[in-house]
N, C-alpha and C positions, 0 to 999 in steps of 0.2 A: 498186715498193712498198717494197722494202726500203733504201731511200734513202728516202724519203717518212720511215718508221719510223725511221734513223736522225736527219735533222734532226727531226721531235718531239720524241724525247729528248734532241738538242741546245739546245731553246728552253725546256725545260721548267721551268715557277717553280723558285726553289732552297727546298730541302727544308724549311727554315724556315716560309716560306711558304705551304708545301704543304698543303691538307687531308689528302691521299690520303699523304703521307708523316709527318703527325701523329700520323695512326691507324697508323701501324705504330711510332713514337717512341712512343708513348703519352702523347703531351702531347695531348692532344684529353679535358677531361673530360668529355664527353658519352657516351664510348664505350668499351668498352674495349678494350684495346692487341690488334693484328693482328698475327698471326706474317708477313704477307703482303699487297701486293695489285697486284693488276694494272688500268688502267683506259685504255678506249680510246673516241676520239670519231671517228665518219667521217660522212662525206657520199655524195650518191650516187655519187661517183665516187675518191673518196682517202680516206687517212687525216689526220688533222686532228690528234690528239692520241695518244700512247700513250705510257705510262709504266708502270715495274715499280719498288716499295717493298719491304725486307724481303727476305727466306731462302727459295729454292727447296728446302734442304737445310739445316738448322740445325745436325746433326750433322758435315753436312760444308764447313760453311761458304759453300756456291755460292749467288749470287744470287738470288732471283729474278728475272727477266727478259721482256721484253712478248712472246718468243716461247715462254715456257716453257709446258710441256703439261698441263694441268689436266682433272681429273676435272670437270667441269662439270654434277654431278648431272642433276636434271630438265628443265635446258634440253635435253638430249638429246630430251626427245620432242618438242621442236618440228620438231627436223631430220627423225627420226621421219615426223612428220606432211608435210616436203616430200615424202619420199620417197610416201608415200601417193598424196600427191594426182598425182605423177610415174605412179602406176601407174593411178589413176584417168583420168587423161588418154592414158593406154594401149589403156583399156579392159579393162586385166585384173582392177578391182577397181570396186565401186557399193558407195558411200556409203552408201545405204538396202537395202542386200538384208542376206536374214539370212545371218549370219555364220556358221550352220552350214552355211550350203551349198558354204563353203569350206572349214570345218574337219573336215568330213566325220564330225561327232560332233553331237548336239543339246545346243546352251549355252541354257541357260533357266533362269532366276529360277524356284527352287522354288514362290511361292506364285499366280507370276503365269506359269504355262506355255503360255498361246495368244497371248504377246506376244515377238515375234521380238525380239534384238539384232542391229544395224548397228554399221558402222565409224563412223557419224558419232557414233551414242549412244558406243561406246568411245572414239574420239578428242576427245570432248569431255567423259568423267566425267560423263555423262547416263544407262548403263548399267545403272545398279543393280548394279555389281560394284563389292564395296570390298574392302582389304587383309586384314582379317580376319587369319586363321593364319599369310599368310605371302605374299610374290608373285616369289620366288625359287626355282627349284627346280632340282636337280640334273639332269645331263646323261645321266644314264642314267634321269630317272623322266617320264612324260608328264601335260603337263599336263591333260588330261583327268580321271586319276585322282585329282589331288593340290587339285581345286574340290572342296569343301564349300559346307553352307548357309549357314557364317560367312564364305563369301567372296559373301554377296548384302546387299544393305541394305532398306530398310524402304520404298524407293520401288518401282514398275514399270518397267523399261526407258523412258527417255524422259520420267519425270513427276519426277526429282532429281536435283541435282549433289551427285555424293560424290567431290572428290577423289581416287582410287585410282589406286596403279603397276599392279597387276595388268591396268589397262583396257590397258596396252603390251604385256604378255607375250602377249598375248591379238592385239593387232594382228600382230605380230611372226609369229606362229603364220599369222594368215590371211595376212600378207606370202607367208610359206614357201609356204604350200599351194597360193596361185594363179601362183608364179613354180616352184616346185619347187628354187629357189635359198636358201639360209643367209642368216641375219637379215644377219649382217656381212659378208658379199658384197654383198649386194646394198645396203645404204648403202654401202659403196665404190662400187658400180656406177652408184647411182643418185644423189648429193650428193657425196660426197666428190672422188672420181675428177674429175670432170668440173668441179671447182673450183678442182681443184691445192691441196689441204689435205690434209695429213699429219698426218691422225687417225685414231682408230678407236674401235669399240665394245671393249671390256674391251682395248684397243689393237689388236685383230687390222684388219689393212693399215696401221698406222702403221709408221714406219720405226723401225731401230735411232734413228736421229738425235733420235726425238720420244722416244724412252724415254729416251736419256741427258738428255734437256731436263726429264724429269716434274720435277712439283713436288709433294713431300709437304704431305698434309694434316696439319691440327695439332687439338688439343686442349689445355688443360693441366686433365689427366685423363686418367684410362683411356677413356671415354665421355660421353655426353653426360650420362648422371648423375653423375657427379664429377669437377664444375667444381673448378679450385682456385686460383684469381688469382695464387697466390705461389709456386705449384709448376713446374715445368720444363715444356717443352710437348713433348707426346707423340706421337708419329708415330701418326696413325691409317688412311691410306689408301696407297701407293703409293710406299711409300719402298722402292723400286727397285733405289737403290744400280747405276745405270747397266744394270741383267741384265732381262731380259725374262723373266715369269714362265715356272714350264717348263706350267702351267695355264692358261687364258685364262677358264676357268668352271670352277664346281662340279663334282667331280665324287666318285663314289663307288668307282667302282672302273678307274681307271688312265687316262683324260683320252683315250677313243678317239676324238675327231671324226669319222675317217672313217665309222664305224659310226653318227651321228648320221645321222635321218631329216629334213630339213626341214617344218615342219609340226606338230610332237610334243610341241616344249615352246621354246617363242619367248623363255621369260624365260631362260636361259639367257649371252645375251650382255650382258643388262643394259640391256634397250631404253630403259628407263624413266628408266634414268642415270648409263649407263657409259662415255657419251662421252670421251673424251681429247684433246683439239684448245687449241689455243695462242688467247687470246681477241682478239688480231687475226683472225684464223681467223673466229672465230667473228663477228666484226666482219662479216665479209665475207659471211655469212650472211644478216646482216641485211641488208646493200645487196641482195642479192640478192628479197626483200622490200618493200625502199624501191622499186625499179625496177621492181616489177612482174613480176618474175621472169625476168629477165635482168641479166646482171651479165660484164664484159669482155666484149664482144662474144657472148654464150653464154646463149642463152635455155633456161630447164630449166623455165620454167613460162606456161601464157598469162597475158593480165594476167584475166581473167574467174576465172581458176582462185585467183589471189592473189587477186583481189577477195573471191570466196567465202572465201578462208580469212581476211579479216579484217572476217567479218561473224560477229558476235554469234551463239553458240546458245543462251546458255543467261547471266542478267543478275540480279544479285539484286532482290530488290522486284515480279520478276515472276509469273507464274503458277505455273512448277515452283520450288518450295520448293528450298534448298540450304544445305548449311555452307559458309559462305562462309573456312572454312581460317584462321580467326584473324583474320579482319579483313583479309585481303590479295589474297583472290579474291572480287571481284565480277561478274564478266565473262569467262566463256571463250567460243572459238571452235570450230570443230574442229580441234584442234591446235595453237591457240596461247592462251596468257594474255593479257587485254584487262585496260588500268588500264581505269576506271571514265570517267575523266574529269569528274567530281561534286565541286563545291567541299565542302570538307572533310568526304569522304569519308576512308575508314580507309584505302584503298586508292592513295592520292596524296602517293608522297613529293616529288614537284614539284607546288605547285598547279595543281590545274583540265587537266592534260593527260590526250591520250587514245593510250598509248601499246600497243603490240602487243609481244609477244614470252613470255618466260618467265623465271618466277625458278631456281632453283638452290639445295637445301640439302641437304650429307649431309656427315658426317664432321670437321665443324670448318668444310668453305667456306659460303660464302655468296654466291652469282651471280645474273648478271643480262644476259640480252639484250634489248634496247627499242629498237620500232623509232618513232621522232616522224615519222609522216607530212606533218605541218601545217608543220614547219621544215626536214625535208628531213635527218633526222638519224639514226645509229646510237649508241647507247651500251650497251656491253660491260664488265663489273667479274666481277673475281674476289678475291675475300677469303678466303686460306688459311690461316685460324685464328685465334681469339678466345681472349683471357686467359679470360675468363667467360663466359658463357651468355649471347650475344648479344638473347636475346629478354625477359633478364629484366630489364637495363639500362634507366634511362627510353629515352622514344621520343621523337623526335624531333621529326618532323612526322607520320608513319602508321604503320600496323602491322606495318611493316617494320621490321627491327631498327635503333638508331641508328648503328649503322654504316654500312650499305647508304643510309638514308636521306643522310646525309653527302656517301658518295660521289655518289649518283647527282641531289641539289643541286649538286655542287662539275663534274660533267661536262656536266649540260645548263646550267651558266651561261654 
């Protein structure tokens, strides 16, 4: 593999040429200028393409590079969701039962209390739990306590898709409670480990080796409300400086883990999208997907069980109503994001395909895993950080930022 990865970066256009290296020059007016990006093409068996453009460390000058370790926001819960369906095929977790019969508390939608929540309603943002207050909480508070009625929406379990991270902290918790194992154990145990990736949730089971590789996130701003094009770009996630944090999570009073209950409060590690994994990595992911749930010799899913996870729950223009998140979510599954496949749909930065996986946004990146069933393909990007507000920029071809749109023309061609 890591031959494979070096001759790609030996054949790779020269930078001139390059889309994916424009957008980091800032000669591309369509977009604006990328502190960063990484972009990888595989098939079901190799890597085909991977290149890294731009600063892993701008401060300290180190590259980026196609192994370097990236926060990869939200695509985190598709991994997430293997792991699920690993335990589903266990038999220590069903899809359809209620979910307080694992969390050993009753989760119910205040207006609508004789309609159960399932894994499948949370793993696919069909739940009626939305962000509300907050879907982060500290390692000494449980999330039991810290649900309100602003973290429910205006559908019934199962009748809206509402986007929300808190639908993970919530999986995460029943992960705990039917294994009696910690959220980031057990992705170790259950995707990572067994794929030979050196990642982790808020980095716990990555190596020193993936910390000194992290790649700081950017902005040029302090946040995402103070864009400033002309200004310096400002470390906003994980600038490391090679030291592993002495905190892995939130905490309030002195970072006891041991003392941690599994079960009590699943957001915690950051289910929703703390991942840390290098986007060949993450490449790899995908083949394991494209293949039906085996990948190097190493089956971790049947193909019935992928099947199910890339069939549609929940489609706009259908029966249960939803925010379809800006024009970019038309089609989820349990557990994963579905393009639409709809000619000139908003949801189609390639025309007309009907791609599987998940986006990725927080802190200045911009990501994307997608799997093309129909051609037999994986494509993985990571963009770590935008001069400007990526989404305020004209658009491209969809309602994906012109950035993303760029790349992910310039990988499936």
């Amino acid at each position: 593999m890591r031959a494979v990865l070096a001759l790609c970066l030996l054949l790779a256009s020269p930078a001139a040429a390059n889309p994916l290296a424009a957008l980091v020059a800032g000669t591309d007016p369509r977009a604006p200028q990328l502190a960063g990006v990484v972009g990888v093409v595989a098939d079901r068996n190799r890597i085909l393409r991977a290149e890294a453009h731009g600063l892993a460390d701008i401060a300290a000058g180190r590259p980026l590079k196609t192994d370097s370790t990236i926060r990869v926001a939200s695509i985190s819960k598709l991994v997430v969701a293997i792991a699920v369906w690993r335990l589903v095929e266990q038999g220590k977790l069903d899809l359809d039962r209620d979910v307080s019969l694992y969390l050993g508390w009753q989760l119910r939608h205040p207006t609508h209390p004789e309609t159960p929540v399932t894994l499948r309603q949370l793993l696919s943002h069909t739940s009626g739990i939305v962000d509300g207050p907050g879907y982060g909480f500290a390692l000494e508070e449980k999330l039991q306590d810290k649900l309100t009625p602003q973290h429910w929406g205006a559908g019934a379990p199962g009748k809206r898709f509402e986007y929300a991270n808190l639908n993970y902290g919530l999986i995460a918790s029943v992960m705990e409670k039917a294994t009696g194992e910690r959220f980031d154990r057990l992705m170790t145990r259950l995707v990572l480990a067994p794929l030979k990736i050196d990642a982790g949730y808020n980095w716990q089971g990555a190596s020193d080796t993936a910390i000194v590789r992290a790649a700081v996130l950017y902005r040029k701003g302090r946040d995402e409300t103070a864009w400033n094009p002309a200004g310096p770009w400002v470390p906003q996630v994980d600038d490391l400086k090679g030291q592993r944090a002495p905190c892995p999570v939130r905490s309030t009073a002195g970072c006891d883990l041991a003392a941690y209950k599994p079960g009590s409060n699943g957001t915690i590690f950051s289910p929703q999208g703390g991942l840390r994994i290098s986007i060949p990595d993450l490449a790899r992911i995908g083949q394991l997907l494209l293949r039906r749930g085996e990948v190097g010799g190493l089956r971790l899913l049947k193909p019935a069980t992928v099947k199910a996870m890339l069939t549609p729950v929940w489609q706009a223009g259908g029966a249960v109503p939803g925010d379809d998140y800006h024009g970019q979510m038309l089609c989820y599954g349990a557990g994963l994001h579905c393009l639409s496949g709809k000619a000139g749909a908003t949801d189609q930065p390639v025309p007309n395909v009907r791609w599987w996986g998940h986006l990725g946004e927080a802190y200045g990146l911009l990501a994307g895993l997608w799997v093309d069933q129909k051609r037999g393909r994986v494509f993985a990007y990571a963009l770590t950080g935008s001069s400007d507000d990526p989404f305020k920029s004209p658009h491209v071809a969809s309602s994906f930022s012109a950035a993303e749109d760029i790349i992910m023309a310039e990988l499936a061609r």
